[in-house]
N, C-alpha and C positions, 0 to 999 in steps of 0.2 A: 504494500500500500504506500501511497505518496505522505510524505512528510506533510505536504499543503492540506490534502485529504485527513489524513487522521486527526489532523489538528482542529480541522472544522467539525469533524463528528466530536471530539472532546471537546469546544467548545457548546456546541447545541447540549449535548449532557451535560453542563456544568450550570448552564441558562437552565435548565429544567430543576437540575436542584437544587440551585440556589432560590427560585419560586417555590419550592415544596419546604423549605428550611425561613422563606420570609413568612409564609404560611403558618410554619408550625409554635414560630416564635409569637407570631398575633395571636394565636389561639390560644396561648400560653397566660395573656394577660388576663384570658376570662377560665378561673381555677374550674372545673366541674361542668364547662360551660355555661357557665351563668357569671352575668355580671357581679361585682360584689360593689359592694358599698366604698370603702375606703382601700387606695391605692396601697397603705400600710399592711394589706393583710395579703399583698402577691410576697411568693417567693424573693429574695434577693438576686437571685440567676437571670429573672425574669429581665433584672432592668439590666445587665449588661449586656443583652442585643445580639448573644451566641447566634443565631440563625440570620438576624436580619444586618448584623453589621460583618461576621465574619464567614458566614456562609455563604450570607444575600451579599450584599452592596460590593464587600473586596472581592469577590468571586465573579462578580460582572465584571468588570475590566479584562482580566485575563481571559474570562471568556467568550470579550466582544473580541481580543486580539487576536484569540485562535480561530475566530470567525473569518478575518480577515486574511490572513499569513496565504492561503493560498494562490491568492492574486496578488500580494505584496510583494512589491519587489523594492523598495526606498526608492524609486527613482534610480535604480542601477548604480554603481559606483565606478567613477571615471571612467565612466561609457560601457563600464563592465556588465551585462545584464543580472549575473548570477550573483556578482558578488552584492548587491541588493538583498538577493533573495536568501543567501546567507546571512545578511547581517539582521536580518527579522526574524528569521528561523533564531539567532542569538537571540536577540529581544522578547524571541517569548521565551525564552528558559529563567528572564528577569520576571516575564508576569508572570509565570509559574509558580515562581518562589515566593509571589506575593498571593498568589491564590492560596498555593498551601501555608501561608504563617495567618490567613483568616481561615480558612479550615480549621487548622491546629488552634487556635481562638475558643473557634468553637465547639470543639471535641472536648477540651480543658473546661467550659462550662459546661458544658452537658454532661461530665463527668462528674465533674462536682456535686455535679444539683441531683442527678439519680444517686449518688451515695448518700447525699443528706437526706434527703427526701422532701416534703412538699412544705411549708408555712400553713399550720392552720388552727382551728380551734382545739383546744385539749381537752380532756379531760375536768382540770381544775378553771374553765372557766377565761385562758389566756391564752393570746395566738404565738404558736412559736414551731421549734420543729421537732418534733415528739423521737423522730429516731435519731438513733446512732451506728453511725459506719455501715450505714447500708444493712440493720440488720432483717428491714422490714422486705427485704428484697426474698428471701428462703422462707419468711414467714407472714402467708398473708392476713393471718389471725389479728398482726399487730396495724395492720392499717383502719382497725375500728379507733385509735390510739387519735385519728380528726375526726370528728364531730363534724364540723364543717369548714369550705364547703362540699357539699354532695361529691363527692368520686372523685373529691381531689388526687387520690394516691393514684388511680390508675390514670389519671389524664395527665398529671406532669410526668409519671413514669414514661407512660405511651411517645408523647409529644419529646419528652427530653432522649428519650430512648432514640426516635426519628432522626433528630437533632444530630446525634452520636454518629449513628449509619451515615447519616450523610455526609457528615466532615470526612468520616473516615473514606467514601465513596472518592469525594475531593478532594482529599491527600494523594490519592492511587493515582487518579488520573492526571491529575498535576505532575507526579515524579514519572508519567508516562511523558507528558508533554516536555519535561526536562530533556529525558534521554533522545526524544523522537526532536525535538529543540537544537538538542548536540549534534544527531546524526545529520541533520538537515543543515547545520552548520558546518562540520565538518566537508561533507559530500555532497550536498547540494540534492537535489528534486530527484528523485527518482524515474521521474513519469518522464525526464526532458523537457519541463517548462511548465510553469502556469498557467492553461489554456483552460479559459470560461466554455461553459459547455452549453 
């Protein structure tokens, strides 16, 4: 397969989960699905924007550039055609690196927030987080441990759980795009040229 070519199919998959991850992270705000009252009673994972800043938003760049790399050529260099089309082929191994360090972002909170588990009513009457180290994750007798809201445990589990896959989906295909990045720098197009179809 062409360097230009695989870089556009990782780019359109990286557009699609970064939508499924801006998605999961808005969901996030409403605990059980249901609105709550005061913004003090969401999780703390919630407001640092794991899906929608390092999922979503750094993850569109690199994947508008991989969209592009196939017909890029910089304007060729010193009349060179190819040496263009290598020096973009390098440039996306720099978006790469910045897709995977918002991936990695949001892997590190979605880890977080599934070991802690959810913010919510106790027991005694006070919103806080009932477990510890992930213990409610083998045992789901202790997720009676919120009150409310309703199905908290299984919706930030779910939605952080998503969260997790998909960074991790993003990390893959970014350190694909590195190496397919290098080889496309190194050796240039495979196919013989850049040609719109």
């Amino acid at each position: 397969m062409c360097t230009g070519v695989l870089a556009k199919c990782l780019g359109v998959t990286l557009i699609l989960l970064s939508m499924i991850a801006f998605l999961a992270n808005i969901l996030l705000f409403f605990p059980g699905g249901k609105e709550i009252d005061t913004t003090n009673h969401l999780s703390e994972e919630v407001w640092y924007f794991g899906g929608i800043v390092g999922s979503g938003f750094l993850m569109l760049l690199p994947a508008n550039v991989f969209l592009d790399l196939k017909y890029n050529d910089c304007c060729g260099c010193c009349g060179n055609e190819s040496c263009g089309k290598r020096f973009a082929m390098f440039s996306s191994i720099i978006f790469a690196g910045i897709g995977f360090l918002g991936a990695g972002y949001s892997f590190v909170i979605s880890l977080i927030s599934v070991r802690r588990g959810p913010k919510c009513l106790m027991d005694n009457n006070k919103w806080g987080y009932p477990f510890h180290d992930g213990d409610y994750l083998n045992d789901e007798a202790l997720w009676s441990k919120c009150q409310e809201p309703k199905n908290v445990v299984s919706w930030n589990l779910t939605l952080f759980s998503i969260l997790l896959i998909i960074a991790v989906l993003q990390m893959l295909l970014c350190t694909i795009q590195m190496v397919n990045g290098l080889l496309g720098t190194l050796f240039g197009d495979c196919c013989g040229g850049y040609r719109r179809v």
